[in-house]
Every structure is written in structure tokens, then in C-alpha cells.
C-alpha positions as a printed Julia matrix, in Angstrom:
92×3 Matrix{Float64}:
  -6.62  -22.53  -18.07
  -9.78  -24.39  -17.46
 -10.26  -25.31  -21.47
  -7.08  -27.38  -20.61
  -8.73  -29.54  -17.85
  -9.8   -33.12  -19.21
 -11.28  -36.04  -17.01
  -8.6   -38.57  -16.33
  -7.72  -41.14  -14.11
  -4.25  -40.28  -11.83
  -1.91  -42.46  -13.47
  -2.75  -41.35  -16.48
  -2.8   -37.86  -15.44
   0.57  -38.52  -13.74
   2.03  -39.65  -16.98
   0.83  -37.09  -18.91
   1.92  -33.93  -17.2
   2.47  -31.02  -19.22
   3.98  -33.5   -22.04
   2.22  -32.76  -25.54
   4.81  -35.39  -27.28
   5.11  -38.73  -27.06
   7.0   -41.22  -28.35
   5.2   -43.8   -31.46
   6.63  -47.35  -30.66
   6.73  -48.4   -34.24
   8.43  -45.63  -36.02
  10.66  -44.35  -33.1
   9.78  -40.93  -33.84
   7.91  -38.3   -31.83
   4.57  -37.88  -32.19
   1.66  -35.76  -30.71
  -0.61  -37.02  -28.05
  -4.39  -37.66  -28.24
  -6.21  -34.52  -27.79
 -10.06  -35.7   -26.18
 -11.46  -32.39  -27.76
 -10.59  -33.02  -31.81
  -9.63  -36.44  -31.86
 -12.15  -39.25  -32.6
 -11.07  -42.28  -29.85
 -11.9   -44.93  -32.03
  -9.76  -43.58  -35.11
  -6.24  -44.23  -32.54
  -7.32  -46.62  -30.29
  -8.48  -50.48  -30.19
  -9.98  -51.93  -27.08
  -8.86  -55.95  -27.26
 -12.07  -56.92  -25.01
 -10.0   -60.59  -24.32
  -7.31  -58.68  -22.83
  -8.07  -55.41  -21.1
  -5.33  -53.71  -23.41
  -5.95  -50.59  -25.52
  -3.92  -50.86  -28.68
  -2.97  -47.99  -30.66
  -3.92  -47.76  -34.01
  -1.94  -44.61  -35.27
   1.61  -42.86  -34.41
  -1.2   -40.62  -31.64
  -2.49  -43.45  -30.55
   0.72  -45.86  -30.06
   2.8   -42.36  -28.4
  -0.04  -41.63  -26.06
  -0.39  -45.43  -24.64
   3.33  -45.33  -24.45
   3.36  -42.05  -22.82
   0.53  -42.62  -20.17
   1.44  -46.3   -19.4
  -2.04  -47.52  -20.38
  -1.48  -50.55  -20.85
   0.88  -50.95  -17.62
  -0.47  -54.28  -15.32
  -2.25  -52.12  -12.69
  -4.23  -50.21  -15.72
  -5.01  -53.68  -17.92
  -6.18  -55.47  -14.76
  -8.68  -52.21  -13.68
 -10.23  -52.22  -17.05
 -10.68  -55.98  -17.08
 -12.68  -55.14  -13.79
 -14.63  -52.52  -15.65
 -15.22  -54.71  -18.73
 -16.78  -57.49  -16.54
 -18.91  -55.25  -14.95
 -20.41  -53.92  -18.61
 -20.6   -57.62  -19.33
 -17.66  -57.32  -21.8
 -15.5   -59.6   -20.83
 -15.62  -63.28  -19.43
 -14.98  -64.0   -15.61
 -12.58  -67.06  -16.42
């Protein structure tokens, strides 16, 4: 059990659930999530620093934003937070 425990935050841990399936926004068909422990983050996912939004880059990537919400207005407007604290993004 505890080799399926992974750091998230609650909403996305809400979202995610037991689901292992998602669904990929451009091809309308099902598609695996991201798994933290073989997949490489950068190979799925795009940070768009002007933004706060993650975009995803494969049919992983694009199910597991849809599936966890990540890009949902409370989620964007936390990481903008972060990113201005890293110095990331501009305070406009």
C-alpha cells in the first residue's frame, strides 16, 4: 500500500482518487494518467510561466490535467503565487 502514496496537493488528490484513466482532450479517447515514479514531468507537461497553466504535452499529460483539474482558477492563481515567489513570474 505505501508504494502507492505520492505527495500531492488535496484537490489534486481529490480528483485523482483511485482513477488510473483519464480522459486526453484532443483525441477524446482514454488515456493513462501520469505516474510520478516512471514518468519524466517535463516529457507531458509545459509550465506557461505568463500564465500559471500547466499544459499537457502528450495524451498522459492532457488526461491527467483534465482529470485533476490543474488548471481549474483556484489551482492557476496558487501557482502564479508560487511562481512569484521563485521570481518566475511578473507581479503586474
Amino acid at each position: 500500500m505505501e508504494d502507492n502514496l505520492a505527495l500531492s496537493c488535496r484537490s489534486c488528490n481529490l480528483y485523482k482518487a483511485d482513477f488510473l484513466w483519464g480522459l486526453d482532450t484532443v483525441s477524446q479517447a482514454e488515456s493513462r494518467l501520469f505516474n510520478p515514479r516512471r514518468d519524466a514531468w517535463q516529457e507531458h507537461f509545459l509550465l506557461v510561466e505568463e500564465t500559471g497553466e500547466i499544459r499537457g504535452l502528450t495524451a498522459v499529460g492532457r488526461a491527467t490535467i483534465s482529470r485533476l483539474r490543474i488548471n481549474s482558477e483556484a489551482q492557476v492563481s496558487a501557482r502564479k503565487q508560487w511562481l512569484l515567489v521563485v521570481g518566475l513570474l511578473k507581479q503586474s
